[in-house]
C-alpha positions in Angstrom: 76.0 95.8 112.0 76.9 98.9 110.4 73.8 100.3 107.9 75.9 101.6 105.0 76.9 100.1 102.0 79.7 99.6 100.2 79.5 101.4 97.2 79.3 98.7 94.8 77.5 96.1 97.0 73.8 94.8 95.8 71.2 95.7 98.3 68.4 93.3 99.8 64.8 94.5 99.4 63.6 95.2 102.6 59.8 93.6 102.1 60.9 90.4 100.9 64.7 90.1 101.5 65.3 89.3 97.2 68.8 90.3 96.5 68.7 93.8 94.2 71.6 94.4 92.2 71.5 98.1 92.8 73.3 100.5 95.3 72.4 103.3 97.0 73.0 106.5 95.0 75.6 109.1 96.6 74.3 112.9 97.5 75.9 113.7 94.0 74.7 111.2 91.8 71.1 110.7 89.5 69.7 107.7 90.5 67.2 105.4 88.5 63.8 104.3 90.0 63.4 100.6 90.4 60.8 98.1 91.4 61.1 94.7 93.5 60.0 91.9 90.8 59.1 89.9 93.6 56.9 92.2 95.8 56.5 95.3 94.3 58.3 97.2 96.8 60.0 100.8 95.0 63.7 101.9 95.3 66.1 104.7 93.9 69.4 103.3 93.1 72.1 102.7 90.8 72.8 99.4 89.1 76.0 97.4 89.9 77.1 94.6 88.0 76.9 91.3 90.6 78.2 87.9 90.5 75.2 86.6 89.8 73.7 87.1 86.7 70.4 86.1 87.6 70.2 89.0 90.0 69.4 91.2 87.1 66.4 89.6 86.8 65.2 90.6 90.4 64.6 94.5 89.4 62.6 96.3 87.1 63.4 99.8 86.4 60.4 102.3 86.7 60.0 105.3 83.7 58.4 107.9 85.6 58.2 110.0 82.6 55.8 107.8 80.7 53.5 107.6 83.6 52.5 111.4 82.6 
């Protein structure tokens, strides 16, 4: 099993296995910092639209910027 993803395909968080509908950003782009709803658990990514419309629900986005 291969570890990339295809560019437009929802991750799993790795702490609790919730389906993220985010991607992994490329060299080139700006991600977006998110946070696991379930566990907490922090990723940079890029949003994808999914399938499932509930899966928006599994990610909250993180504004660094107001934490300073």
């Amino acid at each position: 099993m291969s570890s990339s993803h295809v560019p437009n395909e929802p991750i799993a968080c790795v702490e609790c296995g919730l389906r993220l509908p985010i991607r992994q950003p490329q060299v080139d782009e700006q991600h977006r910092t998110f946070r696991c709803a379930f566990c907490g658990a922090v990723y940079a990514g890029i949003p994808v639209e999914t399938p499932n419309a509930e899966d928006r629900f599994n990610i909250r986005e993180i504004n660094l910027d107001s934490a300073y």
